[in-house]
C-alpha positions in Angstrom: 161.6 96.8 136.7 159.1 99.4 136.7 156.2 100.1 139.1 153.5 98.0 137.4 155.7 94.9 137.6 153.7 95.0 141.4 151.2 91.9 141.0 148.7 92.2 144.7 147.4 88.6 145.4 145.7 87.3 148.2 146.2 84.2 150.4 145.4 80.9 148.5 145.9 78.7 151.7 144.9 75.3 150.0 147.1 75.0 147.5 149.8 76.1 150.0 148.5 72.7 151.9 148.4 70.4 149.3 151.9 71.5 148.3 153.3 70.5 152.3 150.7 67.6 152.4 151.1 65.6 149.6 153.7 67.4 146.9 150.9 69.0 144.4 147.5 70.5 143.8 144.6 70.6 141.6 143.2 73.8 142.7 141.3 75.9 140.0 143.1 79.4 138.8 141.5 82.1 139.8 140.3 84.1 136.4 139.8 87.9 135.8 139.4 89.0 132.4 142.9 89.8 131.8 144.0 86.5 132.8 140.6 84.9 130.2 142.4 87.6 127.4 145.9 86.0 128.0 144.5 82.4 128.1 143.2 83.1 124.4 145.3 84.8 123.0 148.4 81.9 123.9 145.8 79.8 122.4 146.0 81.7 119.6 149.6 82.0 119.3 150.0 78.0 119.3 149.1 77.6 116.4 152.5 80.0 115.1 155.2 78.7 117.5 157.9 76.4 115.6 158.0 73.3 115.8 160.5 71.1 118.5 163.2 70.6 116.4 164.8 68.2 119.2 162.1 65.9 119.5 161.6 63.0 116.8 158.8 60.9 118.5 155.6 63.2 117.0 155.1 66.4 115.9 155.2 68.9 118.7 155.6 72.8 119.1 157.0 74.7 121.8 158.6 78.6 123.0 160.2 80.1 125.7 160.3 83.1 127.6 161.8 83.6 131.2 160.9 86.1 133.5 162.0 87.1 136.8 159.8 87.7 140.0 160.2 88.5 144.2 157.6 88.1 146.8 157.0 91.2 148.5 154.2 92.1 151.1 151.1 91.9 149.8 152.2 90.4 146.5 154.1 89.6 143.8 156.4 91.6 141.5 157.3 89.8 138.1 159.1 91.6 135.6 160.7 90.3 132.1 164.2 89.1 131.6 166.3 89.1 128.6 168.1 85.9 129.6 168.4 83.4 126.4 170.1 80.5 127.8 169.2 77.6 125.9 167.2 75.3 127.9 168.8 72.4 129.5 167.6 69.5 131.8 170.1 67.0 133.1 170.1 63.4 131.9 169.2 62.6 135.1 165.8 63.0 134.6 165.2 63.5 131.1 166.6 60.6 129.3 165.8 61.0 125.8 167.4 64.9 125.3 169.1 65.6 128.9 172.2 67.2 129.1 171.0 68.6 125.4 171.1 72.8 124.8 168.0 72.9 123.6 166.6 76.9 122.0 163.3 77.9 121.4 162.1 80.7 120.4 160.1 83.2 122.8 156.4 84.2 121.9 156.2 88.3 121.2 156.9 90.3 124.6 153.0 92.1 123.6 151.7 88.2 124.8 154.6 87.0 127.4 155.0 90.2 129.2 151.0 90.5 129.3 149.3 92.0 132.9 147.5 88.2 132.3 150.6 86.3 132.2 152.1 88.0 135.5 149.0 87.9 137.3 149.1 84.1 136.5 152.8 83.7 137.9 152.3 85.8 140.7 149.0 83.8 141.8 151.1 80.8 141.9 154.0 82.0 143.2 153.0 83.5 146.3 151.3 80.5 148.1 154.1 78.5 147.3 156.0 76.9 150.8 159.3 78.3 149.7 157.4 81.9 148.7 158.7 84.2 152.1 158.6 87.9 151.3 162.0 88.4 149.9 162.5 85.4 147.9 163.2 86.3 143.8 162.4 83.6 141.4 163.3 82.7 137.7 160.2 81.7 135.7 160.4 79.6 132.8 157.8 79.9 130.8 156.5 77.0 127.9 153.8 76.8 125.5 153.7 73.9 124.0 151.3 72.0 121.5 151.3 68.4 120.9 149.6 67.3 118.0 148.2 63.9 116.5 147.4 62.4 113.1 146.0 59.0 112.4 148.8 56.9 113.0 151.3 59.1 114.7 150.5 60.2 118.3 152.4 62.4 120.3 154.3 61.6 123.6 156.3 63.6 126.0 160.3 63.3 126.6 160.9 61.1 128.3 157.9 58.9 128.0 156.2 57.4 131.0 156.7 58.3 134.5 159.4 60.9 135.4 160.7 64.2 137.1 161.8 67.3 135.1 164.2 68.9 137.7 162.5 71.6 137.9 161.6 73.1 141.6 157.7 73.9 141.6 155.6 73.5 137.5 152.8 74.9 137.5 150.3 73.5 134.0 147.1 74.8 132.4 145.1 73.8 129.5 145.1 76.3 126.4 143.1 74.3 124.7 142.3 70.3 123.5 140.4 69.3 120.5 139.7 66.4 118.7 142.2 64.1 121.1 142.5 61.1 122.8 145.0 60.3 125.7 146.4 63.2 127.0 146.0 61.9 130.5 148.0 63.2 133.7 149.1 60.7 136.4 150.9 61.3 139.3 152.2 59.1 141.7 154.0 59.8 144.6 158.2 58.9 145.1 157.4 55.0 145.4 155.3 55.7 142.4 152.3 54.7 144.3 149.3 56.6 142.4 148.2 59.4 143.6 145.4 61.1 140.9 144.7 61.0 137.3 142.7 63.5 135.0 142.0 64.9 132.2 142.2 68.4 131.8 139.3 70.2 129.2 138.8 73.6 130.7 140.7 76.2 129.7 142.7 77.5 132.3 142.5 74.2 134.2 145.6 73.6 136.1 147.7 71.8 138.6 151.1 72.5 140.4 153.4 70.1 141.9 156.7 70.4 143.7 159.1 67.7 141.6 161.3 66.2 144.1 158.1 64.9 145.9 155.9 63.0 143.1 156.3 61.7 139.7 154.8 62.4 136.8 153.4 61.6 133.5 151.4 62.8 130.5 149.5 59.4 128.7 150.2 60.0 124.4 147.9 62.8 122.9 146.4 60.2 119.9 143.1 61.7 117.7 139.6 60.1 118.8 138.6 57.2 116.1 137.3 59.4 113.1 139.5 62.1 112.8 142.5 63.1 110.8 144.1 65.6 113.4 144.1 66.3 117.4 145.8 69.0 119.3 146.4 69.9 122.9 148.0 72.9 123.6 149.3 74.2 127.4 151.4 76.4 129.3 153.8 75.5 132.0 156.1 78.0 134.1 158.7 76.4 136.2 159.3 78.4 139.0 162.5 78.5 140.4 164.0 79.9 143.8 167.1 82.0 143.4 170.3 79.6 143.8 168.5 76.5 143.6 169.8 73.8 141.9 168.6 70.2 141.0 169.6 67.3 142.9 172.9 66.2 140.6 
């Protein structure tokens, strides 16, 4: 961990509250141009990541990279991590591959170890309500890309409403064209709705803590016309040091 893994960021106090107040937040990221460079070229790089070899119900592309963080005054410090654990959710809250090692492969260390991407995890992490100076985090970072032909849209796993078991995800938009669908809804834990959107910016993003709402992602299908859609994001779950999903 070397001296540039330092990351200042200042005090985002509303998405602090909406976190304590009602479990997420739509607030927009705040963009330099390092973090408008990284937000292109993962755009770019979507269109090279394998496909999901694990998941049957559309054709759908994903990679992942971890990295490791700590809040410290005045910021953030977020550093890579060699970790390759396959990726594992319990069955408890994804029903269609939980309990499954699942691998990916990571996106070049030139693009996930960019100053972009760790400004981006550090702006999120530190107005987090768990983020004290001190705390170290494990980020898990996904790009995925769901794409549609006539016929055969593209859905999430598991479909529908759900949690990920995750502590804090944080989403943004790489980029949409030619889709329909692709719709987030999020309800709180009586599944009472809470918003719905569409995201089209790039960059556009929202963060929620996942034991206090539910979640879901409506299919990505192509608009009447067209022969192919895409909509390409990336997520980072952050998670504290020794926590652990509810079992």
């Amino acid at each position: 961990m070397g001296q540039d893994s330092f990351i200042p960021v200042g005090t985002n106090a509303r998405s602090r509250n909406d976190l304590v107040d009602r479990g997420f937040s739509r607030q927009p990221l705040r963009v330099d141009v390092d973090i408008a460079r990284t937000l292109e070229e993962l755009a770019h790089a979507a269109w090279s990541i394998p496909k999901d070899k694990y998941y049957d119900g559309g054709d759908r592309y994903r990679s992942l990279n971890r990295l490791r963080a700590e809040i410290v005054e005045g910021g953030v410090k977020v550093w890579s991590s060699e970790e390759s654990a396959p990726y594992v959710q319990l069955e408890k809250y994804n029903t269609t591959l939980g309990g499954q090692q699942r691998e990916y492969a990571p996106l070049p260390p030139a693009i996930a170890d960019s100053i972009g991407v760790r400004k981006m995890i550090a702006y999120h992490l530190h107005y987090l309500p768990l983020s004290a100076v001190g705390t170290r985090y494990l980020v898990n970072m996904h790009t995925i890309r769901f794409t549609a032909t006539p016929g055969r849209p593209c859905d999430t796993s598991p479909p529908g409403l759900h949690k990920d078991g995750e502590k804090y995800i944080a989403t943004h938009l790489l980029a949409r064209c030619g889709a329909h669908g692709g719709e987030v809804i999020i309800t709180d834990n009586e599944k009472h709705e809470m918003d719905r959107f569409t995201m089209r910016e790039s960059g556009e993003c929202y963060v929620f803590d996942d034991d206090r709402i539910w979640h879901m992602l409506t299919p990505v299908a192509v608009l009447e016309g067209n022969q192919y859609a895409y909509r390409d994001t990336l997520a980072f779950d952050l998670l504290p040091e020794g926590w652990e999903p509810v079992k």
